[in-house]
PDB file of N, CA, C and O in Angstrom:
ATOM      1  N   UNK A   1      84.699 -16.673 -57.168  1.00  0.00           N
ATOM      2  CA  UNK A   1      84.151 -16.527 -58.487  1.00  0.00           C
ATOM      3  C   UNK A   1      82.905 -17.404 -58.594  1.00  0.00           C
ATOM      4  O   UNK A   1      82.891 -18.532 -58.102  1.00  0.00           O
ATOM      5  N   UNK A   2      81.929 -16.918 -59.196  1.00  0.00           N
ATOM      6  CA  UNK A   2      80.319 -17.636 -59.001  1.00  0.00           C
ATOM      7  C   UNK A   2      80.694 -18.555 -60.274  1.00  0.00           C
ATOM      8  O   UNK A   2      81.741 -18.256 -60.848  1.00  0.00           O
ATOM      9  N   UNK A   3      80.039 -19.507 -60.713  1.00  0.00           N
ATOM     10  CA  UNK A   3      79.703 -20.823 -61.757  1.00  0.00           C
ATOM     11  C   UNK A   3      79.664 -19.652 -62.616  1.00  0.00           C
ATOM     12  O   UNK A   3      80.793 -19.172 -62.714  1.00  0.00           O
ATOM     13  N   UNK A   4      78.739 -18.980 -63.309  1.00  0.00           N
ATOM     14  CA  UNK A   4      78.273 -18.811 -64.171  1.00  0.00           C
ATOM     15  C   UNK A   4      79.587 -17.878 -65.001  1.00  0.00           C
ATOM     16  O   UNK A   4      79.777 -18.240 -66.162  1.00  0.00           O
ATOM     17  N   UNK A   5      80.271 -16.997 -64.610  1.00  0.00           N
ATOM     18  CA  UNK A   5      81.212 -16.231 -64.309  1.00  0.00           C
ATOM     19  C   UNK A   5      82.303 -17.391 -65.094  1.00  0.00           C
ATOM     20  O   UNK A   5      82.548 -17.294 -66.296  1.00  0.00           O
ATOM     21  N   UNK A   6      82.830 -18.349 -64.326  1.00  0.00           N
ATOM     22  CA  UNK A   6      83.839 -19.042 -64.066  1.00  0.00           C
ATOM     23  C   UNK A   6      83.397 -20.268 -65.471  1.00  0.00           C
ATOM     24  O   UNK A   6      84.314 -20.955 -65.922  1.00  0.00           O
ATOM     25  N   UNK A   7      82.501 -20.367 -65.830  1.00  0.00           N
ATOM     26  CA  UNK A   7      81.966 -21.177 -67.511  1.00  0.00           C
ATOM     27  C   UNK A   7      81.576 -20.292 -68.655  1.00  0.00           C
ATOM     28  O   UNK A   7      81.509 -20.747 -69.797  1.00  0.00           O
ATOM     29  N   UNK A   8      81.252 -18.713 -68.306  1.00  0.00           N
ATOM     30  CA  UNK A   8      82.040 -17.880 -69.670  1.00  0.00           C
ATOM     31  C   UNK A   8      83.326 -17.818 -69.789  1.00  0.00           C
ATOM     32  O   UNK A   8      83.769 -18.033 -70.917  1.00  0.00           O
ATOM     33  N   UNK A   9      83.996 -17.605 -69.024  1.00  0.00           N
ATOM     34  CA  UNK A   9      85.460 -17.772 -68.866  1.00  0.00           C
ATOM     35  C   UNK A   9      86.053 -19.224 -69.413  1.00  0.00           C
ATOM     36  O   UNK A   9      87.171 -19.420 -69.889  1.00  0.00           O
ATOM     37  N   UNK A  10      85.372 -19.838 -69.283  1.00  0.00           N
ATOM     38  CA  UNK A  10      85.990 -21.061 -69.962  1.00  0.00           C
ATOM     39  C   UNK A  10      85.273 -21.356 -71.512  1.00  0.00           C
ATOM     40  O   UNK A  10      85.988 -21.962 -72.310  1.00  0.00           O
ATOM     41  N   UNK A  11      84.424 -21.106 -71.791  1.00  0.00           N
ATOM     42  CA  UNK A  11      84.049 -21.301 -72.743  1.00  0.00           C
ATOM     43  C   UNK A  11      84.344 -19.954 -74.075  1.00  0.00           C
ATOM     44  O   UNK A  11      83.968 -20.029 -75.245  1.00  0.00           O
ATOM     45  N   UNK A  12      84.952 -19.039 -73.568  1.00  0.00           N
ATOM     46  CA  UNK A  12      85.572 -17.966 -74.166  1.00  0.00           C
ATOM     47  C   UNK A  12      86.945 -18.578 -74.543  1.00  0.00           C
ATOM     48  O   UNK A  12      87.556 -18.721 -75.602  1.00  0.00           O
ATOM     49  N   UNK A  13      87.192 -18.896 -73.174  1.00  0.00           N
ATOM     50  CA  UNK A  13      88.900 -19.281 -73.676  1.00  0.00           C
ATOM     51  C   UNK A  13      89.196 -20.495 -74.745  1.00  0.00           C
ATOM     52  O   UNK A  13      90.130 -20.653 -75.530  1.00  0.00           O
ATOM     53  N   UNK A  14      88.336 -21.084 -74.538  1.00  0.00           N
ATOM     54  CA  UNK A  14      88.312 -22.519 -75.881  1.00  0.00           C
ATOM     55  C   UNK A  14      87.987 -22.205 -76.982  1.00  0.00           C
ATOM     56  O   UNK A  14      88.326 -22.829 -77.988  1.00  0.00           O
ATOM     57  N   UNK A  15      87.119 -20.963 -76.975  1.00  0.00           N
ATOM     58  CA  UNK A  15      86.602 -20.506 -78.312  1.00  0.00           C
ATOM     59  C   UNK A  15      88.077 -20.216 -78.882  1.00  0.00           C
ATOM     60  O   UNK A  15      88.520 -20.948 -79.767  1.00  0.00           O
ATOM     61  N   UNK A  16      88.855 -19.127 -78.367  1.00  0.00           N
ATOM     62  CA  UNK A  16      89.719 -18.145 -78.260  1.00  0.00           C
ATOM     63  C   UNK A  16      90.655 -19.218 -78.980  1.00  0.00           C
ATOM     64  O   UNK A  16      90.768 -19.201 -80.206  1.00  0.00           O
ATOM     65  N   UNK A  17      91.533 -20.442 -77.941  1.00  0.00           N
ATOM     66  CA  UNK A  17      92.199 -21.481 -78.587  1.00  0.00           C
ATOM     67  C   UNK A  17      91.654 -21.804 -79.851  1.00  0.00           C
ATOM     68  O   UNK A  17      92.441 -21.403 -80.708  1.00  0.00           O
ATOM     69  N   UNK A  18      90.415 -22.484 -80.489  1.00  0.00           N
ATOM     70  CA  UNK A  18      90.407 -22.691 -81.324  1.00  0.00           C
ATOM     71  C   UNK A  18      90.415 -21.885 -82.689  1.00  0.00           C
ATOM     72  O   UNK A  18      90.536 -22.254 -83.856  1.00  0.00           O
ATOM     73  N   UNK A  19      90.229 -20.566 -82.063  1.00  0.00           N
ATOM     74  CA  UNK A  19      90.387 -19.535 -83.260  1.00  0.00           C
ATOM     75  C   UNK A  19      91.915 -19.405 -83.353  1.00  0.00           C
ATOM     76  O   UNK A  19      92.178 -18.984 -84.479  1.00  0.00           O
ATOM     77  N   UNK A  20      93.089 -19.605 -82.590  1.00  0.00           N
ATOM     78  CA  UNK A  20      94.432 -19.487 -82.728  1.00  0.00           C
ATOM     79  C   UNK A  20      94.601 -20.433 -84.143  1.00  0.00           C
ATOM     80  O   UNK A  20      95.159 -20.304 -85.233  1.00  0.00           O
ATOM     81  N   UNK A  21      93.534 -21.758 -83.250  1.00  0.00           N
ATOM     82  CA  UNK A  21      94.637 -23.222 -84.200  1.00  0.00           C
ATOM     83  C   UNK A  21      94.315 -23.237 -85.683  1.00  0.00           C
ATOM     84  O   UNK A  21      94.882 -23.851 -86.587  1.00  0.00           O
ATOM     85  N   UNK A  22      93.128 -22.304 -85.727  1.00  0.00           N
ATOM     86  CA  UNK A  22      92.385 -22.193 -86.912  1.00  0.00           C
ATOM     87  C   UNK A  22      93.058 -20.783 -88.114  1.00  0.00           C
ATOM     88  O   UNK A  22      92.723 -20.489 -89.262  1.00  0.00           O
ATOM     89  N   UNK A  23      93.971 -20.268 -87.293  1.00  0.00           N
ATOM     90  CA  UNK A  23      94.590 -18.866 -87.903  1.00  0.00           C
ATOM     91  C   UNK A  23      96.005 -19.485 -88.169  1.00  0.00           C
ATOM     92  O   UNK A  23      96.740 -19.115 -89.084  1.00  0.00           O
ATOM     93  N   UNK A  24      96.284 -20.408 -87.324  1.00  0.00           N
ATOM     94  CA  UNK A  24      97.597 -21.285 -87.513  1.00  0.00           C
ATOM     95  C   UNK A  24      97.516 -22.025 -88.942  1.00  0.00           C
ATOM     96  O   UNK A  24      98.365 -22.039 -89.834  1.00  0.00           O
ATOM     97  N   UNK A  25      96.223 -22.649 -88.898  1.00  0.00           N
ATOM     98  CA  UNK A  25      95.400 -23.577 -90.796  1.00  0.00           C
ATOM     99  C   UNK A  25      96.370 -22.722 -91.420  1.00  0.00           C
ATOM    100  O   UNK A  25      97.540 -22.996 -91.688  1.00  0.00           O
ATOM    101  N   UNK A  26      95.501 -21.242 -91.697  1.00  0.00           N
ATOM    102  CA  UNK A  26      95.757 -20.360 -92.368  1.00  0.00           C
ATOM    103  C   UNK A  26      97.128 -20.596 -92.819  1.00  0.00           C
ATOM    104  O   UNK A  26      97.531 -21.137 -93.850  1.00  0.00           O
ATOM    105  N   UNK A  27      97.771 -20.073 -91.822  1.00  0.00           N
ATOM    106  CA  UNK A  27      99.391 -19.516 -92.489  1.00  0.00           C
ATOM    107  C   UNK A  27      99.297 -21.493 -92.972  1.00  0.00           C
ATOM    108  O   UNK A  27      99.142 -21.414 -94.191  1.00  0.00           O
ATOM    109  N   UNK A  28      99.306 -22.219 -92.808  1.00  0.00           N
ATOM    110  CA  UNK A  28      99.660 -23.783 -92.854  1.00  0.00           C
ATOM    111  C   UNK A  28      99.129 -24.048 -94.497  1.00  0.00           C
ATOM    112  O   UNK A  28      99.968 -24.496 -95.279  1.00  0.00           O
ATOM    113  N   UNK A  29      97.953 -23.808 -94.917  1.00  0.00           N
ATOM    114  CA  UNK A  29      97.183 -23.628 -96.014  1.00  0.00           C
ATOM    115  C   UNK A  29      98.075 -22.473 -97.320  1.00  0.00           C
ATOM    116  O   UNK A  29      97.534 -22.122 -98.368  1.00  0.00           O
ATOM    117  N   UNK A  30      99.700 -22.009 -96.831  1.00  0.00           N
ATOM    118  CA  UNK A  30      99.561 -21.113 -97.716  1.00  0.00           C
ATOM    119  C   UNK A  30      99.567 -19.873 -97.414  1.00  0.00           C
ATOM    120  O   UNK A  30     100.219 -19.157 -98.173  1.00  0.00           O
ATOM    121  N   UNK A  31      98.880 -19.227 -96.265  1.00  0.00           N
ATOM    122  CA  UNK A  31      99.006 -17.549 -96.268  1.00  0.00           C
ATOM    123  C   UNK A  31      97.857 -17.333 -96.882  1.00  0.00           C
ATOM    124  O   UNK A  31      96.962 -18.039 -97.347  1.00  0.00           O
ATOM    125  N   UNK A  32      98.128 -15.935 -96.759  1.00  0.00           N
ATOM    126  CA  UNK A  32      97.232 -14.926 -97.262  1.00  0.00           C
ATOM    127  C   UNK A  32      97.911 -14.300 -98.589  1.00  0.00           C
ATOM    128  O   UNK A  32      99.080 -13.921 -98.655  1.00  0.00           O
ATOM    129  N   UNK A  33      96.970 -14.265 -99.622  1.00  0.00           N
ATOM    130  CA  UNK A  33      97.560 -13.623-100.785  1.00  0.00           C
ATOM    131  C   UNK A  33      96.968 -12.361-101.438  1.00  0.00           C
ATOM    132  O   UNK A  33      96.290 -11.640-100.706  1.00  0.00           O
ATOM    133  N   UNK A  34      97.090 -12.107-102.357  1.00  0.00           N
ATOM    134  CA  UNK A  34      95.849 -10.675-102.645  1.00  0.00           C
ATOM    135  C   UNK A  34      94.741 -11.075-102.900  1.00  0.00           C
ATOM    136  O   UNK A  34      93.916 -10.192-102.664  1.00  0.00           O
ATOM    137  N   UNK A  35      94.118 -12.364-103.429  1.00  0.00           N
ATOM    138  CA  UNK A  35      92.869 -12.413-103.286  1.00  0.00           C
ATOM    139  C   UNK A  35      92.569 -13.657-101.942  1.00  0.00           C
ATOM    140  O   UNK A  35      91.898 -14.662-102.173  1.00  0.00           O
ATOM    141  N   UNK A  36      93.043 -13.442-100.879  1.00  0.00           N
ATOM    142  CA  UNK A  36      92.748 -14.800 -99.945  1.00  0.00           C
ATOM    143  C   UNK A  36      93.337 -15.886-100.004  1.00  0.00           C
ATOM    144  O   UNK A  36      93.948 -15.861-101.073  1.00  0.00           O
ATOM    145  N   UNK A  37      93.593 -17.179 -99.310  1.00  0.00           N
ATOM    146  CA  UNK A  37      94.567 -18.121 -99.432  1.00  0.00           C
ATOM    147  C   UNK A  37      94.143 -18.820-100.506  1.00  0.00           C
ATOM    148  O   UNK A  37      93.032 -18.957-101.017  1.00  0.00           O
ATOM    149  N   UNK A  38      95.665 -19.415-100.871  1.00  0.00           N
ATOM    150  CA  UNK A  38      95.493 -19.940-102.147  1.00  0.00           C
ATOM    151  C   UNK A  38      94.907 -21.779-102.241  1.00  0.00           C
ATOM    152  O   UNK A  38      95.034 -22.387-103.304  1.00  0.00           O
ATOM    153  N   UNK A  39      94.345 -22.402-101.100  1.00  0.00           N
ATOM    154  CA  UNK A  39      93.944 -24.236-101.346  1.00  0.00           C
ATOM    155  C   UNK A  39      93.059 -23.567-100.264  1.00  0.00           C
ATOM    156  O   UNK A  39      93.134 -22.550 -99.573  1.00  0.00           O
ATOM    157  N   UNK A  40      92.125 -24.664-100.438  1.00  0.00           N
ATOM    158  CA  UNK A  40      90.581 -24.638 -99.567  1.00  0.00           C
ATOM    159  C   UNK A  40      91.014 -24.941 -97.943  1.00  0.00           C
ATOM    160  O   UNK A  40      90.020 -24.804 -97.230  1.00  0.00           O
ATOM    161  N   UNK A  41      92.148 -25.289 -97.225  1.00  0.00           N
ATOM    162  CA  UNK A  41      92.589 -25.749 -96.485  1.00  0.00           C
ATOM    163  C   UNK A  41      92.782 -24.015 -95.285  1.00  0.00           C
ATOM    164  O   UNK A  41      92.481 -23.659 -94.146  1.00  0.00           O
ATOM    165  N   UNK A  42      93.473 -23.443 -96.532  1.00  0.00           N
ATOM    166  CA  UNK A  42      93.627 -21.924 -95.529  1.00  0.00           C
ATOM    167  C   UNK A  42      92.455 -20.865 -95.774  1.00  0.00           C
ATOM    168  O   UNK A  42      92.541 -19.762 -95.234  1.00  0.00           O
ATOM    169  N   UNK A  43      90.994 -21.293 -96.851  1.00  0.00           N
ATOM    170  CA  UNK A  43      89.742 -20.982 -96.581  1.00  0.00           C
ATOM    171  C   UNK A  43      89.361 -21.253 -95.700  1.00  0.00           C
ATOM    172  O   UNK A  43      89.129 -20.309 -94.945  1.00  0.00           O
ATOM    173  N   UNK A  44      89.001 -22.802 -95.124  1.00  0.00           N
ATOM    174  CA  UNK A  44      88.251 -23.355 -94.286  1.00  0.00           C
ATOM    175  C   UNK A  44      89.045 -22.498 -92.542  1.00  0.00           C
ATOM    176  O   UNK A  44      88.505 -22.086 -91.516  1.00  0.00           O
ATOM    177  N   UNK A  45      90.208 -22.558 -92.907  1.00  0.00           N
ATOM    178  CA  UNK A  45      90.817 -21.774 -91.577  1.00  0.00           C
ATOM    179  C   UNK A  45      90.503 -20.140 -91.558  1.00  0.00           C
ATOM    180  O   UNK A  45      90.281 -19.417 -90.587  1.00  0.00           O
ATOM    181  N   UNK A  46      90.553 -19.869 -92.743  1.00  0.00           N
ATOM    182  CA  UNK A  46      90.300 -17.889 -92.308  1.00  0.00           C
ATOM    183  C   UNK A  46      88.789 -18.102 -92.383  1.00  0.00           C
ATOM    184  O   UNK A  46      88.304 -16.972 -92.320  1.00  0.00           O
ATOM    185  N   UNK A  47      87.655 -19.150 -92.504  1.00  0.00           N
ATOM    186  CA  UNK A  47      86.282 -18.706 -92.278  1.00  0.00           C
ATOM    187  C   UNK A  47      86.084 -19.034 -90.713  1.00  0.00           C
ATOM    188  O   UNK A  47      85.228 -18.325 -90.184  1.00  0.00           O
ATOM    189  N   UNK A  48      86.703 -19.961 -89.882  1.00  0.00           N
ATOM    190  CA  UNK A  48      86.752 -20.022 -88.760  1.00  0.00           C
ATOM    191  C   UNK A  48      87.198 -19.131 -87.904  1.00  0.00           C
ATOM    192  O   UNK A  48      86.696 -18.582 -86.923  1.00  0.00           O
ATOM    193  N   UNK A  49      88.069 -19.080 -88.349  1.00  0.00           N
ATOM    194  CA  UNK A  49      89.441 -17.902 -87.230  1.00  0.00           C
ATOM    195  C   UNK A  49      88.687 -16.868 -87.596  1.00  0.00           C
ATOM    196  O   UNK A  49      88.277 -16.208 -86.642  1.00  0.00           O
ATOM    197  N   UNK A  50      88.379 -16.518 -88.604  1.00  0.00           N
ATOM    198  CA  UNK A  50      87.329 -15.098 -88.056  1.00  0.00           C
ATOM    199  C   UNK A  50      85.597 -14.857 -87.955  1.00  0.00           C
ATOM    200  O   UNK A  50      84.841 -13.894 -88.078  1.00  0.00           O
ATOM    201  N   UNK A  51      85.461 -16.276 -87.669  1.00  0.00           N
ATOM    202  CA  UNK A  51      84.356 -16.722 -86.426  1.00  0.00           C
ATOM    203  C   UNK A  51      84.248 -16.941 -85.284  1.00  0.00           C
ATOM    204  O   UNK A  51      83.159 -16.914 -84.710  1.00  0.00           O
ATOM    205  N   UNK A  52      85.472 -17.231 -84.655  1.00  0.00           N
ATOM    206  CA  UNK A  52      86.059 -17.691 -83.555  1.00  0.00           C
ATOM    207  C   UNK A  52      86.487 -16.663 -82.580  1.00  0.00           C
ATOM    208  O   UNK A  52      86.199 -16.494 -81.395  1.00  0.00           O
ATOM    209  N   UNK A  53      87.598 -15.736 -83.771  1.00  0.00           N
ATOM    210  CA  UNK A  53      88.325 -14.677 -82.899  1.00  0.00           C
ATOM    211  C   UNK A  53      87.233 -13.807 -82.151  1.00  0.00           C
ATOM    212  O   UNK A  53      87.179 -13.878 -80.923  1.00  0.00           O
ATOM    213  N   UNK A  54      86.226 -12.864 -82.957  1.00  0.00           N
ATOM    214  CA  UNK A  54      85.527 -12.056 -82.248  1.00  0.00           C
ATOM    215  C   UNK A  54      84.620 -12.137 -81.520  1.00  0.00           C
ATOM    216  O   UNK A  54      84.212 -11.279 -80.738  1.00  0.00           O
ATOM    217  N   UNK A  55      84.129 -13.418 -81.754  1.00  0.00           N
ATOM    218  CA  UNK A  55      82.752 -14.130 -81.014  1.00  0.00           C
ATOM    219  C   UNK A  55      83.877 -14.687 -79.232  1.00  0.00           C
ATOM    220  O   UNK A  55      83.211 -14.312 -78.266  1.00  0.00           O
ATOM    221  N   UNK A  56      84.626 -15.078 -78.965  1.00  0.00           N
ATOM    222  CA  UNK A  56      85.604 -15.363 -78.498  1.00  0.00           C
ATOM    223  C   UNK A  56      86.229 -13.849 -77.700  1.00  0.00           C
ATOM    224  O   UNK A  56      86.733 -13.858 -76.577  1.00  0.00           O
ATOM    225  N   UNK A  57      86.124 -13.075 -78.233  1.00  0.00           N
ATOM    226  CA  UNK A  57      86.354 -11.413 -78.032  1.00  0.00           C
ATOM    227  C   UNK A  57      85.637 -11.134 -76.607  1.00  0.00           C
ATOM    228  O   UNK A  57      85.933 -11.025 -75.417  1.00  0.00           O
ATOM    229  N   UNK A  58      84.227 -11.074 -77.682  1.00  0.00           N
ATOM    230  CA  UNK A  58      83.266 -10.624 -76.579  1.00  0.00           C
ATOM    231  C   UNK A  58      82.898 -11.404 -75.100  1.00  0.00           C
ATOM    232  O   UNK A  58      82.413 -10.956 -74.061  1.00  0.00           O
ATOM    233  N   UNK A  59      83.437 -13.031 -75.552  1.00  0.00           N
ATOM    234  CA  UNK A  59      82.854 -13.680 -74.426  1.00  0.00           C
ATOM    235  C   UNK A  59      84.183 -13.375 -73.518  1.00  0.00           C
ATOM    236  O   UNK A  59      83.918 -13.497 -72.322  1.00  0.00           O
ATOM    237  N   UNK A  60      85.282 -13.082 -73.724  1.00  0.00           N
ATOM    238  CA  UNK A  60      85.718 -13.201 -72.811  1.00  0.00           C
ATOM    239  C   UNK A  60      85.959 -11.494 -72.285  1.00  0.00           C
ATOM    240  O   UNK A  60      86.574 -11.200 -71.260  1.00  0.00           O
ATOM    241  N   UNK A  61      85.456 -10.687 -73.041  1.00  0.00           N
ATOM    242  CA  UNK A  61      85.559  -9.305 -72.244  1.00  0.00           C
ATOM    243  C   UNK A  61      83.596  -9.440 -71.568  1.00  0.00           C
ATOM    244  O   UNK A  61      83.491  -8.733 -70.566  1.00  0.00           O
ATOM    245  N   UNK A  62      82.947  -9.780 -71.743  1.00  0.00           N
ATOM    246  CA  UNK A  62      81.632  -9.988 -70.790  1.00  0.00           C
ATOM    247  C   UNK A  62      82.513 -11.033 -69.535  1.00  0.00           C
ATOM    248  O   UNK A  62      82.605 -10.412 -68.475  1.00  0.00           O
ATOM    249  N   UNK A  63      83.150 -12.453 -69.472  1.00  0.00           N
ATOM    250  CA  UNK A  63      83.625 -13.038 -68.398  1.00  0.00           C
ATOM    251  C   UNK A  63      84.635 -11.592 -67.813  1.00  0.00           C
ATOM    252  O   UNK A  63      84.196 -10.930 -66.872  1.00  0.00           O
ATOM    253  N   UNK A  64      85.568 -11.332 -68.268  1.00  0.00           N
ATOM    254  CA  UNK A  64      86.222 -10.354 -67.281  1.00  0.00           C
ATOM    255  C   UNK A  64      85.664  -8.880 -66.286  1.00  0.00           C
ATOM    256  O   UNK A  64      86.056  -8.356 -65.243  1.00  0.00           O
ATOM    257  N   UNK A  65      84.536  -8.604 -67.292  1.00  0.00           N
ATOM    258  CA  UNK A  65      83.586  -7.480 -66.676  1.00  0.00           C
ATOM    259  C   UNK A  65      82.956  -8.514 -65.447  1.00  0.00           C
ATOM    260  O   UNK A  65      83.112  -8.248 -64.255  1.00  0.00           O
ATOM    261  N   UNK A  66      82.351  -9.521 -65.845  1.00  0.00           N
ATOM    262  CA  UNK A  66      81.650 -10.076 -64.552  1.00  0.00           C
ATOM    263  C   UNK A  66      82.535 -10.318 -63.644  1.00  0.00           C
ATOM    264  O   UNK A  66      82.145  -9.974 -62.528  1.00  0.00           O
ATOM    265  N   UNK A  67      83.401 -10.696 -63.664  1.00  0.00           N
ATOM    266  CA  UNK A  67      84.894 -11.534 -62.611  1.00  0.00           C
ATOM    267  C   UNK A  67      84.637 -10.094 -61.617  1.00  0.00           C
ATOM    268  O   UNK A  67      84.319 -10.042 -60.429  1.00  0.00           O
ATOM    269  N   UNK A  68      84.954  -8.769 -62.773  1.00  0.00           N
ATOM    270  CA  UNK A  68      85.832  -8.051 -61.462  1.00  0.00           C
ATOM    271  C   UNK A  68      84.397  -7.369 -60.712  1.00  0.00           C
ATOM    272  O   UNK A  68      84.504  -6.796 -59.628  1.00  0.00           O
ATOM    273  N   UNK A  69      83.215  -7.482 -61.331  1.00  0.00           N
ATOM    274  CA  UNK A  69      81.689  -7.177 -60.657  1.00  0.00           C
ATOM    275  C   UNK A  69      81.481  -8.338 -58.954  1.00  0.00           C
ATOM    276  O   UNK A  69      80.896  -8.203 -57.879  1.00  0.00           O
ATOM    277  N   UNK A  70      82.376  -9.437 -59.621  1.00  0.00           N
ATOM    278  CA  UNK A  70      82.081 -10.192 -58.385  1.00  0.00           C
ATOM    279  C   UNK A  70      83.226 -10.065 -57.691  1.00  0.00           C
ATOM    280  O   UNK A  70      83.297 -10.930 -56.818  1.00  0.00           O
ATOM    281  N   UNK A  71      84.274  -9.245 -57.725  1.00  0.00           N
ATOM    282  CA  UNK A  71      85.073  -8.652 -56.697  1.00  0.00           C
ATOM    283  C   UNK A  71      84.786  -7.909 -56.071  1.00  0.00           C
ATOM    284  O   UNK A  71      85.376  -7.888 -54.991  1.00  0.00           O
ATOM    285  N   UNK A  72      84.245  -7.364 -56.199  1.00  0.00           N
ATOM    286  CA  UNK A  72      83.665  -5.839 -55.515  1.00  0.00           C
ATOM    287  C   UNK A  72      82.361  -6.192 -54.418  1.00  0.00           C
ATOM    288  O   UNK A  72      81.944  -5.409 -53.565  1.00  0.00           O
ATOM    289  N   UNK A  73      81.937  -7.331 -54.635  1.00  0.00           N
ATOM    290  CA  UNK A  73      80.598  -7.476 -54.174  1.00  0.00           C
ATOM    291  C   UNK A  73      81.310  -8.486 -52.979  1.00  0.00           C
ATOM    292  O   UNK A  73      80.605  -9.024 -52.125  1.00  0.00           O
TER     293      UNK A  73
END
């Protein structure tokens, strides 16, 4: 696996963790209610966790496309 490859991959996956611990706030803050969580605690977590999750998405489906590009080669 080349460097560059092998530090999206890591830097996806930390994203990825911190969008978990940040969706974890959430439920911790209260939940989700019909208009969004109810204390600023499970805001500050659902504005992260869904900054985290998809940005986190992509980096780690670009690291897995490259991984298996450098299998082949």
């Amino acid at each position: 696996m080349r460097n560059d490859t092998r530090s999206i991959l890591r830097v996806g996956t930390g994203i990825f963790i911190a969008g978990v611990i940040f969706a974890i706030l959430v439920k911790i803050g209260g939940g989700l209610g019909q208009h969004g969580p109810p204390s600023n605690l499970g805001w500050f977590g659902l504005i992260f966790a869904l900054g985290c999750l998809p940005a986190s998405g992509f980096l780690l489906l670009l690291g897995f496309a490259k991984w298996f590009e450098d299998r082949r080669r």
